[in-house]
N, C-alpha and C positions, 0 to 999 in steps of 0.2 A: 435447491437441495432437498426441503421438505415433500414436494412432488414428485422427486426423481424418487430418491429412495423411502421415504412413507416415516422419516424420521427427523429428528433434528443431526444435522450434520456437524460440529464444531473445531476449528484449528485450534493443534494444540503450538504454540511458538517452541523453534528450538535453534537455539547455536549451539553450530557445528565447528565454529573454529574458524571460519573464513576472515581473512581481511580484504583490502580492497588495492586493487590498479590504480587507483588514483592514489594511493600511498604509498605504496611500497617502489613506485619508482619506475614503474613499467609501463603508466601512463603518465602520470605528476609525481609530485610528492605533499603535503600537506593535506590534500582531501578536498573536499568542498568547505567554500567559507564556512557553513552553517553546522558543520560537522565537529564536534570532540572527542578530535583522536583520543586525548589522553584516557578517556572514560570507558572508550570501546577496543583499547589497545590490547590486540592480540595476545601479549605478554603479560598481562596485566587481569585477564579473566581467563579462565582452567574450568571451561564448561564441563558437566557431568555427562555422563555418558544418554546417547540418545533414546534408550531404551527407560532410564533414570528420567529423563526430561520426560519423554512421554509420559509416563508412569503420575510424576508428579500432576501434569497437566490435567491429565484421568480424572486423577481425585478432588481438583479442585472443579473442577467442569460437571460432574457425576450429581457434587453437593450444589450445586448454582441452578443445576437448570436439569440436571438426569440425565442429557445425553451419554449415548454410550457407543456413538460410530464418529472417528476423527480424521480430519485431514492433517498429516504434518505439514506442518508451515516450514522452512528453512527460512529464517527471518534477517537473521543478523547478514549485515553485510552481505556482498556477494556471493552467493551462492553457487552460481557454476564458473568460479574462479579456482578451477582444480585442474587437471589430468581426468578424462572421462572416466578412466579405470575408477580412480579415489572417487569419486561423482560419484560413481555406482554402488561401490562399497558403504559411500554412508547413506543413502539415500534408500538402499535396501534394508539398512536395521531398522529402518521405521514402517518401510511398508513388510517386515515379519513379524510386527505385531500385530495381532487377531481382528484389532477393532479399528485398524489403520483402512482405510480404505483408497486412500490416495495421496498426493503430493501435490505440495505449495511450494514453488520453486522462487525466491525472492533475488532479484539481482538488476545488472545494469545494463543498458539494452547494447553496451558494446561488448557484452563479455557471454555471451550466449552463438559460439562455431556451429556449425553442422553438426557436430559429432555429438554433441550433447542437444539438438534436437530431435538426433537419431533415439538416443539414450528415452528424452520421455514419450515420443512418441511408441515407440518399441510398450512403454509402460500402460499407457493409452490403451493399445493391443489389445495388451493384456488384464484389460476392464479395469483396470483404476480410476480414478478421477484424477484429472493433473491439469493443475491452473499454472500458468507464466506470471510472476510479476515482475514490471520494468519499471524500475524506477525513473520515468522520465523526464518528471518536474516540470517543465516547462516545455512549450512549443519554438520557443523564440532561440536560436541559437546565439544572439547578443544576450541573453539571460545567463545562460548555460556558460558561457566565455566568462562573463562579471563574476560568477560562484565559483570558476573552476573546477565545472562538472568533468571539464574532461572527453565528453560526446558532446554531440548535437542532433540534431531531430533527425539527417540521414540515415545515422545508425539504426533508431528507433524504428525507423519504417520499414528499415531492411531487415529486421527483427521480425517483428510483428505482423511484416506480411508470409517471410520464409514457417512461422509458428502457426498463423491461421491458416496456411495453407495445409497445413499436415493434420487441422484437427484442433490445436492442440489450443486451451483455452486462452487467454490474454487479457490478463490483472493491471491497468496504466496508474500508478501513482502521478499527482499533480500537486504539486506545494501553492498556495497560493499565500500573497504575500512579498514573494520572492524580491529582491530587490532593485527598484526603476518600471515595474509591474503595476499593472491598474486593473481595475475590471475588467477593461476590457481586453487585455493582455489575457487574464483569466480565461473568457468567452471564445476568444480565437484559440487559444492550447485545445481550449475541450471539442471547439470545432472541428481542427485537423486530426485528435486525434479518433472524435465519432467519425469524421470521412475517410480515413484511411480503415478502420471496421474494428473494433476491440467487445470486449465478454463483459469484463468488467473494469471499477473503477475506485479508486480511492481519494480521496481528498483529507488531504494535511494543512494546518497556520504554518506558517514556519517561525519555528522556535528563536530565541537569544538565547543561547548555551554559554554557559563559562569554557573559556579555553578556546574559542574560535576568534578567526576572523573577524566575524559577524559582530562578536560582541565589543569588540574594538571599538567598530562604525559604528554601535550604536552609542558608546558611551560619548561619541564623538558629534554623536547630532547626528550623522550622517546615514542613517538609518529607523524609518519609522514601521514599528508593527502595524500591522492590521489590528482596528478595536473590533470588540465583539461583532460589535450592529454591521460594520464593513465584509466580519468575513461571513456572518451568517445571509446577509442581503444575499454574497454573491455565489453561496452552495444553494442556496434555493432558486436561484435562474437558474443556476448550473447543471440542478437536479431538472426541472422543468422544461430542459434544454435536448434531456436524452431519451432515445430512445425506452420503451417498455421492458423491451427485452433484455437491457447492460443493466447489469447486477451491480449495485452499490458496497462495497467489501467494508468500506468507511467513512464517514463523513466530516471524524473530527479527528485529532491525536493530541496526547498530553507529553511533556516530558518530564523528566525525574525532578522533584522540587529542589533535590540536594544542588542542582547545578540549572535550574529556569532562570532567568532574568527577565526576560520578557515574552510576549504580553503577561501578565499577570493572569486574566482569562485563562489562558492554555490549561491552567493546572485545576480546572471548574470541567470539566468533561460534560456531565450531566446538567449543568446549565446550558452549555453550547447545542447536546442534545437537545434539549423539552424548547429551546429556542429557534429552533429549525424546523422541530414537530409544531408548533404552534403557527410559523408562519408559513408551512406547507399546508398544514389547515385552514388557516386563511383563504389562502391560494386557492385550496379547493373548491371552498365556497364560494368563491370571488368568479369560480369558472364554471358553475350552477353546475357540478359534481361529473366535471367530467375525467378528474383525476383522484386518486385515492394513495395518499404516501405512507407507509404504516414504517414505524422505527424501531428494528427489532431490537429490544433491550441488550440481551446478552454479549450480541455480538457485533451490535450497530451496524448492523444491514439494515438498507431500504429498501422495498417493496415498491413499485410502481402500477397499481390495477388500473381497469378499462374506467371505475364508473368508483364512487366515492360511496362510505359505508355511511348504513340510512344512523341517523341518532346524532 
């Protein structure tokens, strides 16, 4: 982004109101084990207006770091789980704001029609910047069954291939952790999803939330998180695994302390950070500086250079 446009670029997050297929009954109903409905319930949050969200985002983003050109993120839940008309309607208040310069489309790789590839591609066009993200989680479709995702990795590629074929860029979220999952579980997800061809990528722990599934199993023994050293070992193969040119969007995530239960870690962000940065440094050295990982603060993007920086 700093290259493209000669700035810092930054997503501002906004809910827009969406819920999800996998709840409301149209593909399941409960969600994914890992998920609290009650927290993120439709009924229950009265998001402000997306011109208000931006606005807000502005000023906290302005004071952190200066940027002044934004991507809106559509974050919460799924995003092109509308009517393309409604699609269009909210997704234009944010790119009529002056310093919007594109779209973060955030959703589930089985809820993205033609109609609504027409929709960003159309945006594309018309010089925006417009990134896909799919929430995939996993490669293994016995993962995706045990969580009650709902898809499977068919979907995803029927996605992903129908989006890069138009242009249009492609964001893979991957939870590691997930449950019956190993490293090497991990290493094959990020496999198939670099061979099938993706932009960029994010990496999540996955959380113990009050109010799920999940946290049932754990309190049952039946459930063990990833500790620090397990999940940082395996973002750093994971990151030395990908190509130069897939863009890192994330490497860690926290959730809300009022409802974490586990790992305890999760809620340390900047330890999980400087832990990743240190043993990507390593790495470096270890590979007489044939790689260079830099960890952009603000908005934990990683960098991937040809050659490691001298000092």
């Amino acid at each position: 982004m700093l290259a493209k446009y000669g700035e810092r670029i930054h997503k501002i997050a906004i809910d827009a109101g969406f819920t999800c297929p996998n709840r409301d009954g149209s593909i399941g109903r409960g969600g994914c084990t890992f998920c609290n409905n009650v927290s993120f319930s439709p009924n229950g949050r009265k998001p402000e207006s997306i011109a208000k969200q931006i606005e807000s985002g502005r000023q906290v983003i302005r004071k952190r770091t200066g940027a002044r050109k934004y991507l809106a993120y559509f974050q919460a839940y799924t995003n092109t789980y509308a009517d393309v008309q409604e699609l269009s309607l909210l997704y234009e208040q944010a790119l009529r704001e002056p310093d919007v310069i594109g779209i973060d489309i955030g959703t589930r790789p089985d809820c993205v029609p033609d109609k609504v590839l027409d929709l960003l591609e159309a945006y594309q066009q018309q010089g925006y910047e417009v990134w896909l993200e799919l929430g995939l989680q996993s490669a293994h479709d016995a993962t995706l069954d045990l969580v009650n995702r709902g898809h499977g990795y068919a979907e995803y590629e029927q996605t992903t291939l129908k989006a890069r074929s138009r242009g249009i860029k492609v964001c893979t979220h991957l939870i590691l952790g997930l449950p019956g999952e190993s490293s090497q579980h991990h290493m094959t997800s990020l496999e198939r999803v670099l061979d099938l061809g993706v932009d960029g990528l994010k990496f999540h722990p996955l959380h113990v939330v009050k109010g799920t599934q999940l946290a049932n199993e754990w309190r049952r023994g039946e459930y063990r998180p990833l500790t620090m050293n397990e999940y940082v070992s395996d973002v750093v193969e994971m990151i030395s695994r990908t190509p130069d040119e897939v863009i890192f969007h994330r490497i860690t995530g926290t959730a809300s302390p009022d409802i974490l239960l586990a790992p305890e870690w999760c809620s340390k962000k900047w330890q999980v950070l400087n832990r990743v940065t240190q043993a990507l440094d390593k790495q470096c050295r270890l590979y007489n500086g044939l790689f260079d990982y830099q960890i952009e603060p603000s908005s934990m993007q990683v960098t991937n250079n040809p050659a490691c920086s001298s000092g």
